[in-house]
SESEBA-662562 format. One line per field, with one value per residue (C-alpha): residue number from 1; chain; x, y, z. Coordinates in nm, 3 decimals. Each point is the difference from the previous one (the first is absolute). Layout:
SESEBA-662562
resi <- c(NUM, ...)
chain <- c(A, ...)
east <- c(X, ...)
north <- c(Y, ...)
up <- c(Z, ...)
END
This chain:
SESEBA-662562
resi <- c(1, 2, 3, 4, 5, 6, 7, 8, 9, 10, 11, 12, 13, 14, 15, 16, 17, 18, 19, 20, 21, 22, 23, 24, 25, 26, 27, 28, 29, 30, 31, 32, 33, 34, 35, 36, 37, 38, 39, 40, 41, 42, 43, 44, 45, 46, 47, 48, 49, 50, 51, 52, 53, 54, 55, 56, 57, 58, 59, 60, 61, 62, 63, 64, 65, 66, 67, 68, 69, 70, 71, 72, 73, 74, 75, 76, 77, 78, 79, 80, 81, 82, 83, 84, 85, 86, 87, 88, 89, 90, 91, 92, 93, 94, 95, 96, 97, 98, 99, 100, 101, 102, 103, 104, 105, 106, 107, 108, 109, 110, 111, 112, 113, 114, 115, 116, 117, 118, 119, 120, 121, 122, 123, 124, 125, 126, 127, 128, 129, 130, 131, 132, 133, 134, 135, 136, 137, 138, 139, 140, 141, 142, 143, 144, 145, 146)
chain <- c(A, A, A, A, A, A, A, A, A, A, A, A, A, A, A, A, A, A, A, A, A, A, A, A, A, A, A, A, A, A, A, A, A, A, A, A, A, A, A, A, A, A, A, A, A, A, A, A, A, A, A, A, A, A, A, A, A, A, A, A, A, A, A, A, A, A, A, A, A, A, A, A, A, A, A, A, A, A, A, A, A, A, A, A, A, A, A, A, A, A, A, A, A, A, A, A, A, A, A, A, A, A, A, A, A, A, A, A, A, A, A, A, A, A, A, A, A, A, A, A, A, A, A, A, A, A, A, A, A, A, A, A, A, A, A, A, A, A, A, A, A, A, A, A, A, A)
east <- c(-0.084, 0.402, 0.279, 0.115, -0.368, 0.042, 0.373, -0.127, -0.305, 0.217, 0.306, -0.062, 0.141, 0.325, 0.047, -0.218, 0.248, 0.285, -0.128, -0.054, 0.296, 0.253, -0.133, -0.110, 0.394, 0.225, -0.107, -0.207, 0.292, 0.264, -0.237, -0.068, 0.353, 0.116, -0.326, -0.012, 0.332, 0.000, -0.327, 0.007, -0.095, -0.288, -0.173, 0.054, -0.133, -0.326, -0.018, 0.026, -0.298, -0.198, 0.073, -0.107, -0.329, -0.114, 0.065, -0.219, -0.297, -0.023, -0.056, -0.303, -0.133, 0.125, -0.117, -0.404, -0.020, 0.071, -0.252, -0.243, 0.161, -0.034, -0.347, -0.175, 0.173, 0.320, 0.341, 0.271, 0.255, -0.092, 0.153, 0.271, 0.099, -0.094, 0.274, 0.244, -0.055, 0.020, 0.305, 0.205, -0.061, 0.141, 0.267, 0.151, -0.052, 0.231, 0.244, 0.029, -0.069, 0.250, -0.163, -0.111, -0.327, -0.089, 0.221, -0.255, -0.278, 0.057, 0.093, -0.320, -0.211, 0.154, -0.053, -0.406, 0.002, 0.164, -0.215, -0.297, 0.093, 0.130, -0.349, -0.164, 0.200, -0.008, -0.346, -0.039, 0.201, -0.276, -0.237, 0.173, 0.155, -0.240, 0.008, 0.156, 0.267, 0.045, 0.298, 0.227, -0.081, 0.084, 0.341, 0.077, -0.089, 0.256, 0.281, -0.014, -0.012, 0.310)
north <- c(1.625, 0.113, -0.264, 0.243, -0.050, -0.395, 0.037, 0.169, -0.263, -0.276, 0.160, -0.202, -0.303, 0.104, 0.044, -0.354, -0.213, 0.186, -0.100, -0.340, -0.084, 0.225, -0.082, -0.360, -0.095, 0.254, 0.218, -0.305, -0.254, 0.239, 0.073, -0.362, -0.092, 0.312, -0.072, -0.384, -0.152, -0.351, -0.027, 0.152, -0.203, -0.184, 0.369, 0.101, -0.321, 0.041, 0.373, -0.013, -0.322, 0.256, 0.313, -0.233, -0.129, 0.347, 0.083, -0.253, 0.066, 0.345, 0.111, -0.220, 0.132, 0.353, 0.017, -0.137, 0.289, 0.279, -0.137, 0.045, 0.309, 0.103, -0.121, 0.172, 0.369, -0.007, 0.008, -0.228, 0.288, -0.052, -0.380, 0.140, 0.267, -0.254, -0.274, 0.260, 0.151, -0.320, -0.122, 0.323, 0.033, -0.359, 0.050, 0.342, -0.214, -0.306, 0.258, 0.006, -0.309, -0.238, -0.314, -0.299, -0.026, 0.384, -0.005, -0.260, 0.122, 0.337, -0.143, -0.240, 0.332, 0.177, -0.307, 0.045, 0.339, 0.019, -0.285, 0.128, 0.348, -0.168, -0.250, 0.377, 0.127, -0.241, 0.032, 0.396, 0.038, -0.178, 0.177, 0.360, -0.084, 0.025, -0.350, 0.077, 0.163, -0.364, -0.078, 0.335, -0.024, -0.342, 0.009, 0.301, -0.233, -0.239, 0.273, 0.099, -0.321, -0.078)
up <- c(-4.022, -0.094, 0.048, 0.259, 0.226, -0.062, 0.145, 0.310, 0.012, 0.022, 0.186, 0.308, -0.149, -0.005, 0.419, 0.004, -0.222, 0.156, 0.358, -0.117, -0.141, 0.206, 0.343, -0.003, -0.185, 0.154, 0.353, 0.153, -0.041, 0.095, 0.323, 0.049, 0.017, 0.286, 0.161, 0.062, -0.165, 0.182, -0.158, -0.328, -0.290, 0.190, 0.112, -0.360, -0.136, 0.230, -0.047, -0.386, 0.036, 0.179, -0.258, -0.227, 0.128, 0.074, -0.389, -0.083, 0.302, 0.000, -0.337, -0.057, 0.325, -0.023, -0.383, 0.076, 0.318, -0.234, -0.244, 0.235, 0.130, -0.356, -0.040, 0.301, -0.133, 0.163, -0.183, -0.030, 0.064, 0.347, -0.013, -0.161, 0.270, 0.255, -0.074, -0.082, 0.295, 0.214, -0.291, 0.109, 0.335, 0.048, -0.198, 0.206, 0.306, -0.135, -0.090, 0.415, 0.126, 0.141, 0.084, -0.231, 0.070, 0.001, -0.361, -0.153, 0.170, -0.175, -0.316, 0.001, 0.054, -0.251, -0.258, 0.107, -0.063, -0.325, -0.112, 0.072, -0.156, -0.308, -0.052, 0.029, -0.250, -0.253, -0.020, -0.040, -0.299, -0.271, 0.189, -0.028, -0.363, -0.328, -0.115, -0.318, 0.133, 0.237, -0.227, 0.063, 0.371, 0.023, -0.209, 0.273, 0.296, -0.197, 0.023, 0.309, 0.160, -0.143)
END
């Protein structure tokens, strides 16, 4: 495999990291604060508590169903298309909602979705990349999250 076919491999890093840092520091506060102002830093408190938790339970959960996906002949693409699907689709519809709870509602979807498509996605690349070529792929990964 070229540098070039480990680029596009791992190219859906970039839109993850710039989701996860751009949206979770900068559009959801900004929202938060038109949305529900007397009651800002609490919802944002509880919100970011939540954001967080799912990080941490959906992976795990997301990750061990596309095993088995992967196990009975399926493919973890599927996962992947799946929660960016759901991560999108949730994200167009906070770009128009103007209430609170629809806001985190959205938002809390859209953290699902991107986690399970990321646990997915983790897991294809040793399975598509020789594993002596682990170390190129990897260092790309590196890049592009950045």
């Amino acid at each position: 495999m070229s540098i070039r076919r480990y680029t596009i491999l791992n190219a859906y890093w970039a839109p993850i990291q710039f989701q996860e840092s751009a949206l979770l520091t900068i559009a959801v506060p900004a929202a938060l604060l038109q949305i529900v102002p007397a009651s800002y830093r609490s919802t944002f408190a509880l919100v970011m508590s939540a954001v967080a938790f799912i990080g941490m339970a959906v992976p795990p959960i997301a990750g061990a169903l596309s095993d088995r996906w992967r196990r009975q002949g399926g493919s973890r693409r599927a996962f992947v298309l799946v929660g960016a699907a759901l991560d999108a689709a949730c994200l167009l519809g906070m770009a128009r909602v103007h209430s609170g709870p629809a806001l985190i509602a959205l938002l809390l979807l859209a953290i699902v979705g991107v986690n399970i498509s990321f646990a997915a996605y983790q897991a294809m690349i040793p399975e598509i990349v020789p594993r002596a070529a682990w170390g190129a792929a990897s260092g790309i990964r590196g890049a592009l999250q950045l």
